[in-house]
N, C-alpha and C positions, 0 to 999 in steps of 0.2 A: 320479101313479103310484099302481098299488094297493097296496090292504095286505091282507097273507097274514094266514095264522091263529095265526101268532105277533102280528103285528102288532096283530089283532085282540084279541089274550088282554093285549097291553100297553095298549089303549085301556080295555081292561076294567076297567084295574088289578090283573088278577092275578098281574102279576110283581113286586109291594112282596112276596108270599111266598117267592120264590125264595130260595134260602138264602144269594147274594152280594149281597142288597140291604139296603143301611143300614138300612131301613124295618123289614125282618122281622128284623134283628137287635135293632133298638131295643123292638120288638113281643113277642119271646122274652123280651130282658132285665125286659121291666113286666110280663111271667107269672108270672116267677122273684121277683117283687117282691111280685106281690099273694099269689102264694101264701105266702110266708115269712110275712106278715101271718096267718094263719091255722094256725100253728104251736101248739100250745101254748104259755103264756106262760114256764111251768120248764121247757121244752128250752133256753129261751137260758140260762136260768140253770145249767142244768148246764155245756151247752154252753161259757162261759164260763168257768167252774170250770177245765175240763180245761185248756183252750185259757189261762190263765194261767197253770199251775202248771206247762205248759210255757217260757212266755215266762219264769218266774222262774227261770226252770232255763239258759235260754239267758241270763240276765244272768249268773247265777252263772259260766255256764265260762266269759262274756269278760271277766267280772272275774280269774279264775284265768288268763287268758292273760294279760290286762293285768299283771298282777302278777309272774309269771315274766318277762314281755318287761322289764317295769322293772329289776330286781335283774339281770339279764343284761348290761342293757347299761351300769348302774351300778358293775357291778362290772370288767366290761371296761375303765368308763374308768379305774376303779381301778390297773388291771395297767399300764392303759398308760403312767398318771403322774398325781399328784399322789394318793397314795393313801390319806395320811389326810383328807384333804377329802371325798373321796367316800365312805367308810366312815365319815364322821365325819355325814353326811348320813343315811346307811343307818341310821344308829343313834338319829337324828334323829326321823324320819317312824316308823321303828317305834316307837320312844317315843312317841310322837303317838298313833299309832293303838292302842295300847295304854293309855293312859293313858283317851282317851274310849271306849273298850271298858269300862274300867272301871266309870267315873261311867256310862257305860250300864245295865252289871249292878243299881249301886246305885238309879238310879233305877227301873229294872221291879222292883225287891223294895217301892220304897218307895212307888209310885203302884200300884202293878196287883196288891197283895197286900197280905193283913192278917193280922196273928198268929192271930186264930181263924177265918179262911176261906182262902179261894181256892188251895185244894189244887192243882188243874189248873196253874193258872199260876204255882205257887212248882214243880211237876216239871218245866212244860215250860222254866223258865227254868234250873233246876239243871242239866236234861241237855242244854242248850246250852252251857251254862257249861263242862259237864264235856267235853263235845265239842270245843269249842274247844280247852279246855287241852291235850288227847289231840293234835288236829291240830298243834298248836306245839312239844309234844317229841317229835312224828315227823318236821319239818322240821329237826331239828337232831340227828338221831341220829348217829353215826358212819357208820354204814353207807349211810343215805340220801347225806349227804354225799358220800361217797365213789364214788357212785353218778351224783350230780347235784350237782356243785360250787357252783352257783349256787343251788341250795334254800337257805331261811334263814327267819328270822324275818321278812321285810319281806312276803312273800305272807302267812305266816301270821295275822298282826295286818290285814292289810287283808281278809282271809275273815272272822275272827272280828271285825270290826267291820262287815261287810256281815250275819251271820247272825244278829247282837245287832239291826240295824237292822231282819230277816226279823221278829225274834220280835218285836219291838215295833208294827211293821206288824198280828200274829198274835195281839196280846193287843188290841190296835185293836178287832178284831172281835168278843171275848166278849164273848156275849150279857147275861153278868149284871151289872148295874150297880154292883154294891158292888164288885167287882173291877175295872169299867172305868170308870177318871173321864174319858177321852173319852167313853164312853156318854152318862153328864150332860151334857155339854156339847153332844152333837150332839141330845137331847131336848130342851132347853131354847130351843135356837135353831132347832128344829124346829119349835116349836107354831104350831096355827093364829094368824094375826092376826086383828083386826076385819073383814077383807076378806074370811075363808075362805078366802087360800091360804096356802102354807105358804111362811114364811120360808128363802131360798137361806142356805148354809151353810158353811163351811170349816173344818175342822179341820189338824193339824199332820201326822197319820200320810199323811191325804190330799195335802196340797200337798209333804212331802218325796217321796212317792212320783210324782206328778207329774213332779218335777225329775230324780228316779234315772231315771224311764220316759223324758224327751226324752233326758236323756245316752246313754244306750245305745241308743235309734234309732239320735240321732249318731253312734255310736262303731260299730253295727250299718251304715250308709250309708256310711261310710270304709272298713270293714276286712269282709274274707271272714273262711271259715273256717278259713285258714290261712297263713302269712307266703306261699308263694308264687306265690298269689291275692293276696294287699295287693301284690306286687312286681309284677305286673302290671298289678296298674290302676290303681297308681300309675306305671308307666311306668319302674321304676327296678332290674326283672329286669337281671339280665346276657343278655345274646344274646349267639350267638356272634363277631357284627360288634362289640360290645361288648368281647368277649374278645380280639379281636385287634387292639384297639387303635383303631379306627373307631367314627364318631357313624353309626347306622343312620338319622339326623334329618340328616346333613348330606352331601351331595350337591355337588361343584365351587364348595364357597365358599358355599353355597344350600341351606336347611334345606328338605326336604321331607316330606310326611306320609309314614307307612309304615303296615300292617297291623299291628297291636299281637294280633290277632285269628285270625292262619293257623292255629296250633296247635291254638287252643284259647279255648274266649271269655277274656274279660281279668278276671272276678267272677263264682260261681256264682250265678247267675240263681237257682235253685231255694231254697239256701237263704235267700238275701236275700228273696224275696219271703212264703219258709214264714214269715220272722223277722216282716216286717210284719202275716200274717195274726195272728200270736199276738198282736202289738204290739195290734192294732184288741179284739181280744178283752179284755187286760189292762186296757187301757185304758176298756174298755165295764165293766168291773166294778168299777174303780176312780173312776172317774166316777159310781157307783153306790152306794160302799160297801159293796159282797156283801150289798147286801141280796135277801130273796126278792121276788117279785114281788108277792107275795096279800100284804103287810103293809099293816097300815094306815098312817095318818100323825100319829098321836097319841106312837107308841111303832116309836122307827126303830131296829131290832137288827137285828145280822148274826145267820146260821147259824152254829152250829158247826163244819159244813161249812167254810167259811173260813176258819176258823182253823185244822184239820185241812190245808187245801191249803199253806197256807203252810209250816207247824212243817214239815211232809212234802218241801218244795219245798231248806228249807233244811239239814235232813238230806241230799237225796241231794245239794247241791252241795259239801258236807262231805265225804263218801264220792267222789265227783268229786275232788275236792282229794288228798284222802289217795292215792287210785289215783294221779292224776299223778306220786307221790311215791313209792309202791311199785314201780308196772309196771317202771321198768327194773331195779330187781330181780328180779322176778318173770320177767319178761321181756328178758333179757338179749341175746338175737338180732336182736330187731328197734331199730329207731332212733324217740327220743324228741324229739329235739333242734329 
């Protein structure tokens, strides 16, 4: 048979261009690859900067959801029976988490601060301190209360133990060594060896942030942005076949698949994935230490920059926190619940 001038353009090999062949997509993707290569090397580092100080911000509000969902349903099981056991629990963990908030505070005055220096980091530790205390007698006002029954101490203490944990991540980073004794530590086990290369490294602010960054993937890869996105893709929404009494799973004795999906997808696709792009970014900077790029390898310091993104990060999830606690005062019309 002959071949036409399609035919012809396919022997050629001109259709690996076409825009539906693997080839030209594969071809596109290693353009987009070589040229990122030829970025400057502080665009990523800004770059980075941003793109964490958002992801830190996304930890903070599902730590304040985690938090509300706990005491919600804590106190629920309260109402429903055995009720000093559970408030006896409640008063437990905030004690806990209060108690190492504390020994927190004392060790950032006692390692990251000296009576005749480190001015920066004896302000930014006070006005977290004093932040904190601010947020925990706004969680127990009357009014609040009366507002939001379930507000309490148990969110409070688990914020102000994640923002103590911010600022020590935040003093991690200064640059000056008489105020940072990780600084010493990560120089010292930084220096060249006899080989000329430079000894790999771990420090402590690094591997617990490590462990905070997979848990909240985790808890990012189970849970949406709102319980009735989690009730769907976990499968355990009410439907109306639900509501009247009927498994929409079971069919003449004979469990069958259904559309979970008709409505509406079952988890927003959007932010789950916006969540992982910041995750890759966190994570690239964390795996890095905020260092700049142009530093040498004698003398490994963060920017100041870094430590600005962070103290900043842990401020507004504080102002986040307090909001969830004001707005339905503030806003009485709409539903918080």
């Amino acid at each position: 048979c002959g071949v036409g001038a399609e035919g012809e353009e396919t022997l050629n090999g001109d259709s690996t261009t076409s825009p539906g062949n693997p080839l030209s997509r594969t071809y596109t993707n290693s353009q987009h690859e070589l040229l990122s290569l030829f970025l400057p090397t502080p665009v990523w580092f800004y770059f980075g900067m941003v793109g964490s100080f958002f992801f830190i911000l996304i930890q903070l509000i599902l730590l304040i959801d985690f938090a509300h969902s706990w005491s919600q349903i804590w106190l629920r099981n309260a109402d429903e029976g055995n009720a000093k056991g559970w408030y006896a629990a409640l008063f437990i963990f905030t004690f806990i988490f209060y108690a190492v908030s504390l020994a927190a505070v004392v060790l950032l005055y006692v390692y990251y601060t000296r009576p005749d220096g480190c001015t920066e980091n004896k302000v930014l530790i006070s006005l977290n301190l004093i932040f904190c205390i601010i947020a925990s007698v706004v969680s127990i006002l009357p009014k609040i209360q009366d507002a939001q029954p379930h507000s309490g101490l148990l969110q409070a203490s688990i914020i102000t133990l994640y923002t103590l944990f911010i600022t020590w991540l935040a003093l991690a980073n200064v640059p000056d060594k008489d105020c940072n004794p990780t600084l010493l530590v990560r120089n010292s086990t930084a220096a060249l060896g006899a080989d000329g290369q430079v000894t790999q490294w771990w420090d402590a602010p690094s591997i617990v942030g490590l462990v905070v960054f997979l848990l909240c993937t985790l808890f990012i890869s189970i849970r949406s942005s709102d319980h009735s996105q989690v009730n769907k893709m976990m499968l355990t929404e009410e439907s109306p076949a639900m509501l009247s009494g009927g498994d929409p799973g079971v069919e003449d004795g004979a469990r069958r698949a259904y559309d979970n999906e008709q409505d509406g997808v079952a988890y927003n696709y959007t932010f789950f994935h916006i969540c992982l792009f910041l995750a890759s970014l966190y994570i690239m900077m964390t795996l890095t230490n905020w260092y700049r790029p142009d530093e040498g390898s004698q003398m490994l310091t963060s920017p100041w920059t870094a430590v600005w993104v962070k103290i900043s990060s842990s401020w507004a999830g504080l102002l986040l926190y307090l909001w969830t606690l004001v707005a339905p005062i503030l806003l009485p019309g709409r539903e918080f619940s």
